[in-house]
C-alpha positions as CSV (number, residue, x, y, z in Angstrom):
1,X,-8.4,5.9,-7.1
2,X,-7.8,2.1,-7.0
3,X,-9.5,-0.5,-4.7
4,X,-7.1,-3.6,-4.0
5,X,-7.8,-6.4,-2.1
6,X,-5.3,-8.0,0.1
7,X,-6.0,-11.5,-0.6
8,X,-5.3,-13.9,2.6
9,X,-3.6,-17.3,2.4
10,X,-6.3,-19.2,4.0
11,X,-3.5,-21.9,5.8
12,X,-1.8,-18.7,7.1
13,X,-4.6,-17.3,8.9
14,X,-6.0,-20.8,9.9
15,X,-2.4,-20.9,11.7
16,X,-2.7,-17.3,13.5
17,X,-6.2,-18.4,14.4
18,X,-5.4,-21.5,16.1
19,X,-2.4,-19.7,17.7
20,X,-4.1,-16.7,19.0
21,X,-7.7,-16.4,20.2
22,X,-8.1,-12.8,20.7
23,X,-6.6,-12.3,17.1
24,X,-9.2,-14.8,15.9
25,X,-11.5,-12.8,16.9
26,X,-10.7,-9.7,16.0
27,X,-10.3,-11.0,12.3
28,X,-13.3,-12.4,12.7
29,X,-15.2,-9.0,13.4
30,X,-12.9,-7.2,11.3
31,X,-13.3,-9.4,7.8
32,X,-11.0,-9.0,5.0
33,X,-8.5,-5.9,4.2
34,X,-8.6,-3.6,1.3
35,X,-7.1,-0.5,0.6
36,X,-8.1,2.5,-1.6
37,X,-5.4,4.5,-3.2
38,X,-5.8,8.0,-3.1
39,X,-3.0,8.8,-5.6
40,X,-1.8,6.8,-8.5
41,X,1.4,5.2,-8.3
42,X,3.5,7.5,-10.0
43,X,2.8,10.6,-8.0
44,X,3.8,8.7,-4.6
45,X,6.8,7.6,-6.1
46,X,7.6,11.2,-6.9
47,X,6.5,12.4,-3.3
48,X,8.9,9.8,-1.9
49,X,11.3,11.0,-3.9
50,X,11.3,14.5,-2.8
51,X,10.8,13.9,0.5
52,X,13.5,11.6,1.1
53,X,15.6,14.5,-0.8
54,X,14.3,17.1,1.7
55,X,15.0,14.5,4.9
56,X,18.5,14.2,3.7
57,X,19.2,18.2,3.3
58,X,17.2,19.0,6.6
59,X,19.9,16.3,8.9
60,X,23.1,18.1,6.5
61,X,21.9,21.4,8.1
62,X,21.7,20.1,11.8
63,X,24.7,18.4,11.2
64,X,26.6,21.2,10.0
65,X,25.0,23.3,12.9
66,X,26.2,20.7,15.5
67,X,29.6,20.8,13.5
68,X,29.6,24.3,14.0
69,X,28.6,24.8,17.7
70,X,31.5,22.2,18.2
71,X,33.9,23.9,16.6
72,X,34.0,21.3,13.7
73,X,34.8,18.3,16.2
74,X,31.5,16.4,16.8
75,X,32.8,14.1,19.7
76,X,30.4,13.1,22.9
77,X,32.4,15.7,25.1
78,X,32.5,18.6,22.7
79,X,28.4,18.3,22.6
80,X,28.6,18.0,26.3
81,X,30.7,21.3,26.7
82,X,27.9,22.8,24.2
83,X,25.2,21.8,26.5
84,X,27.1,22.8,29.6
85,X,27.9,26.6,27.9
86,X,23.5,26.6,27.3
């Protein structure tokens, strides 16, 4: 595990403090970010990985079950007949 610290251009948030009062002061009470990584960089990048490869599969299968129920023609009215038939 890694602490970083998000560091803050001081003109920027000069700017959204002027700008906005409620958000000037609720980054006053809140104070500066930081963030703890709970895995190292490597593993997220491989979790990524697989789960956009699992995201992909999962919409191939409801697409070729939608392709399927609509007899291969995905068109607005074919999935409306679907529904209708349910």
């Amino acid at each position: 595990m890694t602490q970083q610290n998000f560091p803050l251009c001081e003109e920027a948030v000069s700017i959204l403090k002027k700008k906005d009062k409620k958000l000037a002061w609720l980054m006053e009470r809140v104070g500066p970010l930081s963030h703890t990584d709970l895995k190292d960089d490597f593993l997220f990048f491989i979790e990524q990985v697989i789960g956009q490869m699992l995201s992909i599969r999962v919409a191939d299968v409801m697409t070729g079950r939608l392709a399927a129920l609509c007899r291969g023609e995905i068109t607005v009215s074919t999935i409306c007949c679907c529904l209708s038939m349910n």
